[in-house]
N, C-alpha and C positions, 0 to 999 in steps of 0.2 A: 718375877722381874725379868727372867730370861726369855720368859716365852713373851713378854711384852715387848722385848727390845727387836727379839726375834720378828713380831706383826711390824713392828714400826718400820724394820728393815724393807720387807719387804711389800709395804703400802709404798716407803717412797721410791723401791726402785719399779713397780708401776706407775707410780704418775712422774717418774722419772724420763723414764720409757716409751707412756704413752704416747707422743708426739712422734717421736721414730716409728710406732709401729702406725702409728697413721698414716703418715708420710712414707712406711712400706705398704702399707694395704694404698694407698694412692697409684705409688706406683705401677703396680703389681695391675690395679685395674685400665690404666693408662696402657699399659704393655699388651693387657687382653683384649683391649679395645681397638688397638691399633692393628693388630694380627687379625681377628674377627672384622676390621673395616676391610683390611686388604683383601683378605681371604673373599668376604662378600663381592669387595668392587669386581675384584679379578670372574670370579662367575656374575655376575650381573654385566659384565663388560663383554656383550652380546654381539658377532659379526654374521651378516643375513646377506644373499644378492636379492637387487633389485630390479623384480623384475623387471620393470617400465625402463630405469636410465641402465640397468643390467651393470651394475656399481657393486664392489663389496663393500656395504655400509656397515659404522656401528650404529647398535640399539640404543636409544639413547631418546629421541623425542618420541611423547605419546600425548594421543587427545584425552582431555580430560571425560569421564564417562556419562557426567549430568550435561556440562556445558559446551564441551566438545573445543576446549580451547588447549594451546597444546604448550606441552611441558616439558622439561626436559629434568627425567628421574633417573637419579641413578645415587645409590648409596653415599650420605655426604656423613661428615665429623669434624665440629666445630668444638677447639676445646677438646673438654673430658666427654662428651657428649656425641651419639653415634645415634642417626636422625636414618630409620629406615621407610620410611615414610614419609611424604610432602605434602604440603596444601594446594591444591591448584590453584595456582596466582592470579585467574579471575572469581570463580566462585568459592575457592577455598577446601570443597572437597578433598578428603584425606586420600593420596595415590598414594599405592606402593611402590617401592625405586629399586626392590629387590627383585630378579629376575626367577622364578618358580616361587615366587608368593604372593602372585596375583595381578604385577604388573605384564606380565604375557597376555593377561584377558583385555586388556587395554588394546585401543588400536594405533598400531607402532605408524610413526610418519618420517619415509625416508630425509635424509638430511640434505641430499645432494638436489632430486627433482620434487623434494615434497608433496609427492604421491603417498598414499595411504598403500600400506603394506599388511593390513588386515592385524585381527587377534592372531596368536599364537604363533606371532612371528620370531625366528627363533628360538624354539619351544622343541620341533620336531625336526628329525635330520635331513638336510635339505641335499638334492641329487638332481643337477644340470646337465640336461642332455637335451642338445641341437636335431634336432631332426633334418639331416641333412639333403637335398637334390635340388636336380633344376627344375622348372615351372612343368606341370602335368604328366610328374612321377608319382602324383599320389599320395603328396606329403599329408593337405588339407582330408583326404577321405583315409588314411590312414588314422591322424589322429582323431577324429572323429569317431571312428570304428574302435581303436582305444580305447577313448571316454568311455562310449556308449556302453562298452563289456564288461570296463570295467564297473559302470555303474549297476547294472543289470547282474554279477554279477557277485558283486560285495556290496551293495546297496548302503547301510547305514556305516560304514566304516571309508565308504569314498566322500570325502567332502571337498567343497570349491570355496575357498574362505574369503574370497574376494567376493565383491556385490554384484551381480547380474548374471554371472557365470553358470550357477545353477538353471537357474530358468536358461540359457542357452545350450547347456547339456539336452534339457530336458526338450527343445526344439529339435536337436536333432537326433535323439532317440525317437521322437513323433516320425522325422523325414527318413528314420530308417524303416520303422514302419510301415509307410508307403511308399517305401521302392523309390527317392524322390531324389534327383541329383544334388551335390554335394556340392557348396560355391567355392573357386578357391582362396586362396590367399589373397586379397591385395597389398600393392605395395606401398611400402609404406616401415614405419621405424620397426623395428625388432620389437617383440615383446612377449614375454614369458607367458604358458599358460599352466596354471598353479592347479597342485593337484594334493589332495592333503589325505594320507592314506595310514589308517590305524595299523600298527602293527601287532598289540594286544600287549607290549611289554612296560615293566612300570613307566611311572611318568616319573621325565628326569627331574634330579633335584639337586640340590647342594652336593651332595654326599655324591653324585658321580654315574647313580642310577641312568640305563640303559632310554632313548630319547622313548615317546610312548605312538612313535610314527614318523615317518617318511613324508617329506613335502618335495614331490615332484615338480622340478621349472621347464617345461616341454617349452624349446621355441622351436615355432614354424614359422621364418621367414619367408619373402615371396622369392620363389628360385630365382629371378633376373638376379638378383643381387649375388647369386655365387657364379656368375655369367661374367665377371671381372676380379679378379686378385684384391683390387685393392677395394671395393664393395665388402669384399669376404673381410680383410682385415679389420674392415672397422666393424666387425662383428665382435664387443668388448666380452660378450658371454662365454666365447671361447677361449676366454683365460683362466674360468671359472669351473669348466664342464667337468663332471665326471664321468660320463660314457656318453657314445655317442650312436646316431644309429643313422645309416647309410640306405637310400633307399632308389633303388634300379629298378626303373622300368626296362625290361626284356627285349620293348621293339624299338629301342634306343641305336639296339646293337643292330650294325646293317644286316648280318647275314636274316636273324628270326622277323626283321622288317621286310625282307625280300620274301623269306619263304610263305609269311600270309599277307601279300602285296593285296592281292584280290580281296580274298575278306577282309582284310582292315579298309578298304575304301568303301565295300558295302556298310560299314560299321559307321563311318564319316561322313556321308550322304545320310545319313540316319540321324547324326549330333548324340549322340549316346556316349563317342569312345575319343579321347585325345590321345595322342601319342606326346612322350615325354621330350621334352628339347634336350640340346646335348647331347654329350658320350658320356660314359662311365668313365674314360680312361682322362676326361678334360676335367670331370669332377675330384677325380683322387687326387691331381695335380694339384687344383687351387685348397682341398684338404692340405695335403703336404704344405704346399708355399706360405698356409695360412697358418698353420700353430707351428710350424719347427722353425720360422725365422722369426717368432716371436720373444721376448723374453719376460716370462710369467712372474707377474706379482710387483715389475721391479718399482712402481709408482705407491706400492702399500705398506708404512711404515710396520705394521703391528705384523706382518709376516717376517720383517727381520728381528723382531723383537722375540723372536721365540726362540726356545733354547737349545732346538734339534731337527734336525730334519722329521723324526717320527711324529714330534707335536705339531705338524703343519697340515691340517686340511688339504690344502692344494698346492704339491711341492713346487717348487721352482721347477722350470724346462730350460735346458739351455741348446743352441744350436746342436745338431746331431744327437742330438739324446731322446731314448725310445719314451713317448707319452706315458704320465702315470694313467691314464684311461685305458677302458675297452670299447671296442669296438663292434656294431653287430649289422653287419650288409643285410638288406634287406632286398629282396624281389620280391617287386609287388604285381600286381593283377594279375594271378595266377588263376583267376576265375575263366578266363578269355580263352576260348579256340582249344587247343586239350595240350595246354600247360599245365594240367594238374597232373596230367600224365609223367611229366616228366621231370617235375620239381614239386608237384603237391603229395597230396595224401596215397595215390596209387605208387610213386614214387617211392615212397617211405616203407610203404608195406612190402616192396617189390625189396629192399634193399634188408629190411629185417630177416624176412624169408632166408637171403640170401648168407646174412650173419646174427643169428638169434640172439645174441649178445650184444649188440647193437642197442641202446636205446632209445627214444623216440627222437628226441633230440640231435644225437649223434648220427642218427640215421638221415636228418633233415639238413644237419651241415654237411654230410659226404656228398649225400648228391648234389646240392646248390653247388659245391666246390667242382664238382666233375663236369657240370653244366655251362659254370661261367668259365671254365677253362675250355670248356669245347666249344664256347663262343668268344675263343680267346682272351679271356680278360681274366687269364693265372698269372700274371707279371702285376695288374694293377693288385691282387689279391697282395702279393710278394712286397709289396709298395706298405701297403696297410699294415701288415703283420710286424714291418722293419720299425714303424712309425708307433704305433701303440702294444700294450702290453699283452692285449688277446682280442685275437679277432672270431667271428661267428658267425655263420650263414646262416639265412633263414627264407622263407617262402610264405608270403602270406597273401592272403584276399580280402581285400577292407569291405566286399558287398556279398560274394561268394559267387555272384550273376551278376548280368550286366545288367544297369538300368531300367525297372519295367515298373510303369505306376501301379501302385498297388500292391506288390509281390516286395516282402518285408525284404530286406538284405537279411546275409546271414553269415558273418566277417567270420573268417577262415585261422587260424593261428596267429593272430595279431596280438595278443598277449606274450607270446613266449620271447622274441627281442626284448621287451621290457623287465620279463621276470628273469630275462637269464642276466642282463645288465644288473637286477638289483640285488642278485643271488648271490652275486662275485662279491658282495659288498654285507649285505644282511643275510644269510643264510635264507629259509623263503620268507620273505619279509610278510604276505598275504595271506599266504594258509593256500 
């Protein structure tokens, strides 16, 4: 009788109960639902520059994969119910709204200029850097020489994830080939050229995993436009950049223009050789005037939304305050007349001899420094070092020789401004 009362007892304070504990297992998954939505939105809630209108967008519209119409996915919760997944609203194809579950393979479509921003946009850590000079300092045969190296160089780990780009690599790896002149820039609106580069470490996910590559935004603008301060300023990608690289042509400077007057006019009756417009010392100006009287981010909501100075991408700059980038001066055509002698490879050798301790690198920024000071331009150096966080000489040859059909080019340390910018940042990011 006792053990019956005992069952009864406790049968009714189960179905007593049962309602409350439904009504806590409700809850309970209402709460996990709601943390797991945020948690997801917050990483899916994706910010990329764009190239084309050179905008910090979010990720947020993509074309659908069968019908190519476009959507805007991003983790929703209706109710009790957490929808990681969408239909595409014309043919219904199932997208994913999660960002590292498939919807990166999607092609993202900017929100501001509705350009297409390729797959894997957002996906790999993207690194802004201007290629900076006036009109035939070498910007256009520089990056080119770049490309080229780097495709030839890491071959299936360099890719161009925009549409045509490839076959234009692969043009003018053919034109270096045959020794064939390099067209320059024309002018015209800024626009990124996108370089997407494996770095071999996992691929990021949820959980916080390391990005699995580098997506380089090289702009080569056409020099007239840093030929005026306020051209420079409406350079919107400069609010974005993370290093930047500085590129001097030598006969710029009057004295090394005087000293080969004669051969640089044999070389111009030829059409082979332009000399660079401008000064060095009128280009670091409109650098200076153009990012330090800026004030970084202040039009972008989701940068004040963050909780610290460390979680920002790209800090605020305010007047007088030294840039978070680096900096890497570049001397170019050191192919020409025997400037290798004196800023190239004989250079470098002469200077290690001299301190065996010295590394290659180290060896390459003492003398560039020694050279552009003895062609007086250690004050514009002094200018640069004040304004960014680290500056870097280098010497490079985008052909190795001058122009001769037929006779392949054969580009000179034109990697190392890049790897040393992206070294400061990813340890060697390439191998």
């Amino acid at each position: 009788m006792v053990l019956n009362d005992f069952l009864y007892t406790v049968i009714f304070c189960v179905v007593a109960t049962f309602p409350l504990l439904l009504i806590a297992i409700a809850i309970l998954v209402r709460v996990h639902n709601k943390k797991l939505y945020r948690k997801v939105y917050q990483q899916s809630k994706t910010w990329t520059i764009c190239p084309h209108c050179n905008r910090l967008v979010w990720l947020k519209t993509f074309r659908c994969s069968r019908c190519h119409e476009q959507n805007e996915l991003m983790p929703a919760m209706h109710g009790e119910d957490l929808y990681f997944s969408l239909p595409c609203r014309r043919c219904g194809t199932p997208l994913s709204s999660i960002h590292y579950s498939g919807r990166e393979e999607l092609t993202a479509i900017c929100p501001e200029c509705n350009s297409p921003l390729g797959s894997q946009a957002g996906v790999f850590q993207e690194v802004v850097i201007p290629i900076v000079g006036r009109r035939a300092t070498g910007k256009s045969a520089y990056l080119a020489a770049l490309t080229c190296t780097l495709q030839q160089h890491y071959g299936d780990r360099i890719s161009f994830p925009f549409p045509g780009v490839a076959e234009q690599v692969e043009d003018r790896i053919r034109q270096y080939a045959a020794g064939q002149n390099i067209q320059q820039t024309f002018i015209g609106p800024a626009s990124g050229f996108v370089i997407d580069m494996k770095t071999g470490t996992q691929k990021g996910t949820q959980t916080g995993d390391q990005p699995p590559g580098i997506r380089l935004v090289l702009y080569d603008v056409a020099g007239e436009v840093y030929a005026e301060e306020k051209s420079m300023n409406d350079l919107k990608y400069f609010d974005f950049m993370d290093e930047m690289i500085i590129l001097l042509d030598p006969f710029t400077v009057p004295e090394v223009r005087q000293q080969y007057a004669e051969s640089l006019e044999q070389l111009k009756q030829r059409n082979i050789f332009d000399i660079g417009q401008g000064d060095f010392e009128e280009m670091v100006s409109r650098i200076k005037n153009g990012i330090v009287e800026k004030y970084r981010y202040a039009d972008y909501d989701h940068a004040n939304s963050l909780s610290s100075e460390e979680e920002r991408t790209h800090p605020y700059l305010r007047k007088d305050e030294k840039h978070y980038a680096r900096c890497a001066v570049v001397i170019t055509k050191t192919d020409v007349f025997d400037l290798d002698r004196k800023i190239g490879e004989a250079a470098i050798r002469r200077k290690r001899r001299d301190d065996a301790g010295l590394s290659f690198e180290d060896a390459l920024d003492q003398v560039c420094r020694e050279q552009l000071e003895d062609w007086g331009l250690g004050n514009e150096l002094l200018v640069l070092e004040d304004l960014f966080t680290e500056v870097r000489c280098f010497s490079v040859s985008a052909f190795g020789h001058l122009p001769q059909e037929g006779k392949p080019y054969e580009p000179q340390r034109v990697l190392l401004p890049l790897f040393w910018c992206l070294r400061q940042q990813f340890g060697s990011p390439v191998g």
